[in-house]
ZATOR-918137 format. One record per atom (N, C-alpha, C): residue number from 1; residue in one letter; x, y, z. Coordinates in nm, 3 decimals, m for minus. Example, Ala and Ser with C-alpha at 12.3 -4.5 7.8 and 13.67 -1.06 7.14 Angstrom:
- 1,A,1.319,m0.569,0.780;
- 1,A,1.230,m0.450,0.780;
- 1,A,1.320,m0.330,0.780;
- 2,S,1.285,m0.225,0.708;
- 2,S,1.367,m0.106,0.714;
- 2,S,1.290,0.003,0.787;
END
This chain:
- 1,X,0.084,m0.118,0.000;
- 1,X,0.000,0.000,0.000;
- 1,X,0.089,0.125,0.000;
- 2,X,0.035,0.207,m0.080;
- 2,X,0.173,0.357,m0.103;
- 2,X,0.120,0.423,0.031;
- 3,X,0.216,0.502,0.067;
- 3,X,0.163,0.610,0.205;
- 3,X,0.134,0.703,0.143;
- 4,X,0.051,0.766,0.191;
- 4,X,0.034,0.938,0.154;
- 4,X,0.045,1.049,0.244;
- 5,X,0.094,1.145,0.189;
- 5,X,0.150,1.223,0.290;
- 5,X,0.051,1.370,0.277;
- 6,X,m0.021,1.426,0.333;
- 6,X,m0.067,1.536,0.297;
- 6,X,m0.051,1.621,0.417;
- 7,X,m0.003,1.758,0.310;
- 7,X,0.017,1.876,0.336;
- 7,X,m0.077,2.007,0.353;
- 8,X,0.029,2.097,0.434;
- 8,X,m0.084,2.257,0.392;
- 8,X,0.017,2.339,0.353;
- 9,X,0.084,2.404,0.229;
- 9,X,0.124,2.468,0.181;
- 9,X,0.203,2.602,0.280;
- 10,X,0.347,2.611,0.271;
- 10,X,0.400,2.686,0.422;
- 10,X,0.505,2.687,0.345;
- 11,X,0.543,2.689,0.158;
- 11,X,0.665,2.750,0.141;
- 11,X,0.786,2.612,0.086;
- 12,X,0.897,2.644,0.171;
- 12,X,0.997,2.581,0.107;
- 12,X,1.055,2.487,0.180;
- 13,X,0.956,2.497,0.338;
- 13,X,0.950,2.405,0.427;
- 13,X,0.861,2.250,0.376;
- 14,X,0.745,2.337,0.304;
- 14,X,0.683,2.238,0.243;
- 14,X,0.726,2.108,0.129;
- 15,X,0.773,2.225,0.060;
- 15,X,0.850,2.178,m0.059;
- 15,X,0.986,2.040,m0.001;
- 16,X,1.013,2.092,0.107;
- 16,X,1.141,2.027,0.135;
- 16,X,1.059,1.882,0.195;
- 17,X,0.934,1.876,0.282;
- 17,X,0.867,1.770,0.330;
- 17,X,0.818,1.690,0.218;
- 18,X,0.788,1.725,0.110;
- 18,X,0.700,1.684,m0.009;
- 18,X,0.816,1.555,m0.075;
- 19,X,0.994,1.677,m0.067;
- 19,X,1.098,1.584,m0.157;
- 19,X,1.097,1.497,m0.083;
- 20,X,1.103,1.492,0.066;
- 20,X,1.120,1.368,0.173;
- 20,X,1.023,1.260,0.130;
- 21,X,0.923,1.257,0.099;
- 21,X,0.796,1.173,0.072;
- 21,X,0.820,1.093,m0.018;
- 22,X,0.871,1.192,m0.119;
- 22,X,0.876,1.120,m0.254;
- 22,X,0.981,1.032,m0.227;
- 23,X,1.133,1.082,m0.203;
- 23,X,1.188,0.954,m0.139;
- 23,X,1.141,0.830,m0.131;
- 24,X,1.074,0.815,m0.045;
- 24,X,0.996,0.691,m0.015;
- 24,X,0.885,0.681,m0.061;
- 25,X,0.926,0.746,m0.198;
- 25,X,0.774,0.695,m0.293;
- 25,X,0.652,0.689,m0.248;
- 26,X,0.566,0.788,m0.178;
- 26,X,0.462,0.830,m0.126;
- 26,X,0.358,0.864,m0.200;
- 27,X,0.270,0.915,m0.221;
- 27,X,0.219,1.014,m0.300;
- 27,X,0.149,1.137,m0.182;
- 28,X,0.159,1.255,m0.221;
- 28,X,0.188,1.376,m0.162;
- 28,X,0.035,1.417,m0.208;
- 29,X,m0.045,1.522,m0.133;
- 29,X,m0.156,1.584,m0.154;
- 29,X,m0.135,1.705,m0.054;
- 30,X,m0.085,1.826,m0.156;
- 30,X,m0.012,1.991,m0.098;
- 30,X,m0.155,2.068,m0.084;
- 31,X,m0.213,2.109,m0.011;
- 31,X,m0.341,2.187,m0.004;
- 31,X,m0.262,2.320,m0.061;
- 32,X,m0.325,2.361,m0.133;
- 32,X,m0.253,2.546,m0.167;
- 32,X,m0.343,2.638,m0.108;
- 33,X,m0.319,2.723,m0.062;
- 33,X,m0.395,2.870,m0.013;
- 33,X,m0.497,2.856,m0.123;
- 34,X,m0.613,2.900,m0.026;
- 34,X,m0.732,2.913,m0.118;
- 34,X,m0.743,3.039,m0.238;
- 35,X,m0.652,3.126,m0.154;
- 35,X,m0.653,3.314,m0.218;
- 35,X,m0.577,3.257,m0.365;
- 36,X,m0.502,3.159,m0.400;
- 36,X,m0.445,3.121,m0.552;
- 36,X,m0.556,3.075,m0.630;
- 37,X,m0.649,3.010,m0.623;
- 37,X,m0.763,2.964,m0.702;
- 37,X,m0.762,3.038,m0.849;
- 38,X,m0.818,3.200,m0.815;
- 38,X,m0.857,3.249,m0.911;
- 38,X,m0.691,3.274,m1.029;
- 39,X,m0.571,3.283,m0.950;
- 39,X,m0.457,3.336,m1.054;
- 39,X,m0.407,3.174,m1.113;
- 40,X,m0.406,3.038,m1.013;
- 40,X,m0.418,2.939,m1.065;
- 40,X,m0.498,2.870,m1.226;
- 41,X,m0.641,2.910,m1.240;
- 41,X,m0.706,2.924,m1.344;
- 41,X,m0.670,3.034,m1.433;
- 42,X,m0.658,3.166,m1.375;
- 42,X,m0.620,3.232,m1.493;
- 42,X,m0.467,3.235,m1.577;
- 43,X,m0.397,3.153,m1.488;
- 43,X,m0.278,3.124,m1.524;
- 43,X,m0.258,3.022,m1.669;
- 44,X,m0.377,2.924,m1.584;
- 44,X,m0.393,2.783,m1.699;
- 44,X,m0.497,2.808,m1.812;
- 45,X,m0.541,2.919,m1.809;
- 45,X,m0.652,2.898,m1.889;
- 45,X,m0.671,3.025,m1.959;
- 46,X,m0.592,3.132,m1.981;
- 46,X,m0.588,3.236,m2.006;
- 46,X,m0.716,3.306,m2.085;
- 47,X,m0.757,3.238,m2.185;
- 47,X,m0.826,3.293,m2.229;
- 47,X,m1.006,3.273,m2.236;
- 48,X,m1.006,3.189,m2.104;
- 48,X,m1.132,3.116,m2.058;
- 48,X,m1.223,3.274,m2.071;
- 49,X,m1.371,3.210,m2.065;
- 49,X,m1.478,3.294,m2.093;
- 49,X,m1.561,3.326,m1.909;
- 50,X,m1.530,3.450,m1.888;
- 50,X,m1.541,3.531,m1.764;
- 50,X,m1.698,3.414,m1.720;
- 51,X,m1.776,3.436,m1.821;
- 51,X,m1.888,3.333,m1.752;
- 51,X,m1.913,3.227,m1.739;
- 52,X,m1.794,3.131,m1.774;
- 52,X,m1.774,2.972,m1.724;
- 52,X,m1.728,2.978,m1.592;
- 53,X,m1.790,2.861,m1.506;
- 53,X,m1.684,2.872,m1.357;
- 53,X,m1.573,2.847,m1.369;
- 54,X,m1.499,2.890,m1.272;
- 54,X,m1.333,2.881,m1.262;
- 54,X,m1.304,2.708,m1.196;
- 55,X,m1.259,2.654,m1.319;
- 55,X,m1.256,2.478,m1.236;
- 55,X,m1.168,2.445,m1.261;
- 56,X,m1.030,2.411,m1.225;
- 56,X,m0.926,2.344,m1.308;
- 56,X,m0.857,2.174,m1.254;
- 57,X,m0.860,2.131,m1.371;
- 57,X,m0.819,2.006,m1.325;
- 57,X,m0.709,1.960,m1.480;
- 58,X,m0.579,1.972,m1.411;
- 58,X,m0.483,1.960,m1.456;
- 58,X,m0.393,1.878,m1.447;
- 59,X,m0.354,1.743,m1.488;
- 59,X,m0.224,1.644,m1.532;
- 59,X,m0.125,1.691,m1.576;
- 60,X,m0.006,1.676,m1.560;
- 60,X,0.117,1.696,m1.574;
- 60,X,0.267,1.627,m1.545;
- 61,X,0.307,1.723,m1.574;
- 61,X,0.469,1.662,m1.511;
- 61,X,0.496,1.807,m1.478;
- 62,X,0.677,1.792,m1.513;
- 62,X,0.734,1.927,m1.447;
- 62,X,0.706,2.055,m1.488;
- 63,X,0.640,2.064,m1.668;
- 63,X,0.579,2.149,m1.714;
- 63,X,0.438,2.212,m1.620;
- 64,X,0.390,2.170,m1.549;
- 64,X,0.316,2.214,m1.456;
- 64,X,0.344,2.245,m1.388;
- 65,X,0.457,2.222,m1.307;
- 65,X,0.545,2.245,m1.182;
- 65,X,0.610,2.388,m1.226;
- 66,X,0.639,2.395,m1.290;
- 66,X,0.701,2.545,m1.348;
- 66,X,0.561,2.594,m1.395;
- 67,X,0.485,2.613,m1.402;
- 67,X,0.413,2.747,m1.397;
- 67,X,0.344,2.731,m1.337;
- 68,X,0.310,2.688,m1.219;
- 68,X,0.258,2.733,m1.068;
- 68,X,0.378,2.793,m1.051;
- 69,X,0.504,2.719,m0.979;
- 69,X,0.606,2.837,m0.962;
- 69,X,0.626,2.958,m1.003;
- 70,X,0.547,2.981,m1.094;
- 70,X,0.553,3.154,m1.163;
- 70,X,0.480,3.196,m1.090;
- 71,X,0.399,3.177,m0.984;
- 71,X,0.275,3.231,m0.915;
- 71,X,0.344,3.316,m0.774;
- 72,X,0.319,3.382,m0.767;
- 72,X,0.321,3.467,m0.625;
- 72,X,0.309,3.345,m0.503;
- 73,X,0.397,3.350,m0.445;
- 73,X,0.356,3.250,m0.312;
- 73,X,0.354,3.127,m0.351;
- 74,X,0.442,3.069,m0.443;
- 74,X,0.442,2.958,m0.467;
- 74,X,0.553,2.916,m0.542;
- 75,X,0.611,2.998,m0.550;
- 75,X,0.777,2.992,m0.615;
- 75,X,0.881,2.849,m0.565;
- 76,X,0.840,2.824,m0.445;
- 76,X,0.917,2.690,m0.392;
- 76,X,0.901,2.568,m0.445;
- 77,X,0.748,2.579,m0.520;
- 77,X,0.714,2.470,m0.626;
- 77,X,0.864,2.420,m0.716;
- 78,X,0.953,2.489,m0.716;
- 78,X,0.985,2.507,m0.862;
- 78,X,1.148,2.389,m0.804;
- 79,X,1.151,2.399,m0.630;
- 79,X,1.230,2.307,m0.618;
- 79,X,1.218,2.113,m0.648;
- 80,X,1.055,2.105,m0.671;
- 80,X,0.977,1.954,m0.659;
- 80,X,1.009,1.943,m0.846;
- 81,X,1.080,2.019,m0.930;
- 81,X,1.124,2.004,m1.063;
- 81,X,1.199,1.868,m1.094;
- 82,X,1.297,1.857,m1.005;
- 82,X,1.424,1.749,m1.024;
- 82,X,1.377,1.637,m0.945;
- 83,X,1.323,1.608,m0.862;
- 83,X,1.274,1.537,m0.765;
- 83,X,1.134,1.448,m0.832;
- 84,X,1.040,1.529,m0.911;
- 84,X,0.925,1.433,m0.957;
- 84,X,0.996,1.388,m1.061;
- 85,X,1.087,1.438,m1.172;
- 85,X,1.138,1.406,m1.275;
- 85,X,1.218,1.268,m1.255;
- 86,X,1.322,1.305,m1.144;
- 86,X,1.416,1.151,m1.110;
- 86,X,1.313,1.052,m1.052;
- 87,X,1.194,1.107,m0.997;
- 87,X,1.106,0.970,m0.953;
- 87,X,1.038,0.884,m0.996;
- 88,X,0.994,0.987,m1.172;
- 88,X,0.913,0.958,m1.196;
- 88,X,0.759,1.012,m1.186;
- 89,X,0.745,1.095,m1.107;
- 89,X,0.604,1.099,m1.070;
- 89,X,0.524,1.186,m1.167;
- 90,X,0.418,1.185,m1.146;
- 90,X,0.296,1.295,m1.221;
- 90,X,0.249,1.375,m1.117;
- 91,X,0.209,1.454,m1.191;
- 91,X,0.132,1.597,m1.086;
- 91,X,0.022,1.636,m1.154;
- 92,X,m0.136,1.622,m1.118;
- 92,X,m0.225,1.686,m1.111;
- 92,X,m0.240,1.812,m1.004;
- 93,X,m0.345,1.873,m1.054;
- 93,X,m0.378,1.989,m0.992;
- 93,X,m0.519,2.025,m1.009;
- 94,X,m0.614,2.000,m0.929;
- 94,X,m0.747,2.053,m0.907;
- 94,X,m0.801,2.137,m0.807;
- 95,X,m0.838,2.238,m0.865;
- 95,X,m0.905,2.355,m0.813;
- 95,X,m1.042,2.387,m0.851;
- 96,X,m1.162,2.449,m0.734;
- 96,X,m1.130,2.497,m0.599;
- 96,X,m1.073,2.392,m0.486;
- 97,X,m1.024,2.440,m0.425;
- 97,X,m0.979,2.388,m0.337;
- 97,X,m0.828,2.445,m0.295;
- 98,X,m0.738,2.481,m0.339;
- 98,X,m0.735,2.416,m0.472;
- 98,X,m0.583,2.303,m0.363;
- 99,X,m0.600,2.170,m0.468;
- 99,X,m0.492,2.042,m0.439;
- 99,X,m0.388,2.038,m0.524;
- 100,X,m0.271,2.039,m0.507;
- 100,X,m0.150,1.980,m0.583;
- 100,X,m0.144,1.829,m0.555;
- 101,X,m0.150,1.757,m0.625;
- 101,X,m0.134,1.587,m0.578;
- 101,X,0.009,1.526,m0.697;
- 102,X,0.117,1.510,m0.604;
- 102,X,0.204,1.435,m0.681;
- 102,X,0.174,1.249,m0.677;
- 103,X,0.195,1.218,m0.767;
- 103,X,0.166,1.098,m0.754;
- 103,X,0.261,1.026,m0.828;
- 104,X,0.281,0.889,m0.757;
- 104,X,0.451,0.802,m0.789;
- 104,X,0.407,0.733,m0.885;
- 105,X,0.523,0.689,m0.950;
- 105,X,0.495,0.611,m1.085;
- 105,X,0.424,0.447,m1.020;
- 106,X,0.396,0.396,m0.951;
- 106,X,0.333,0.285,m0.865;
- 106,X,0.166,0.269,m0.900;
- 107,X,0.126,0.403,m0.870;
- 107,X,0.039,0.437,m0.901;
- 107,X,m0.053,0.487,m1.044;
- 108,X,0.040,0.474,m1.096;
- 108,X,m0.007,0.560,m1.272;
- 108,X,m0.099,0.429,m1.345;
END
């Protein structure tokens, strides 16, 4: 059974608990500040239509990981780059809420 490790988003402290996890091949679930929601979507979705709800649900790899890191208050993302890459892992992202969920190649 994989462990999971879940978080509440606190920076580079976080970031540094998240690489520990993965280590031991965990899968990680980062709660992000709720106040990112709206720059999260408008980040991913730029040219979405003001009267659809704001919903994002996003798969990835490190290409995701780098542009959350472009975000205000979330720049530490950008250390989990080398770390999901050598592990292997994937990264979704669904918002509201909004969740970062890395997940180990065990699981895919």
């Amino acid at each position: 059974m994989t462990e999971v490790m879940r978080l509440m988003w606190g920076g580079h402290e976080t970031a540094a608990q998240a690489i520990e996890a993965m280590r031991r091949s965990a899968k990680v679930d980062i709660a992000l500040p709720a106040n990112v929601h709206h720059a999260l979507f408008s980040r991913l979705h730029p040219g979405a239509d003001a009267a659809e709800p704001e919903t994002v649900e996003e798969t990835g790899g490190t290409e995701l990981i780098a542009t959350l890191a472009g975000l205000a208050g979330l720049e530490a993302l950008a250390g989990l780059a080398e770390p999901l890459k050598r592990g292997g892992y994937r990264v979704q992202l669904r918002s509201p809420g909004p969740v970062l969920t890395l997940i180990p190649p065990q699981m895919a």
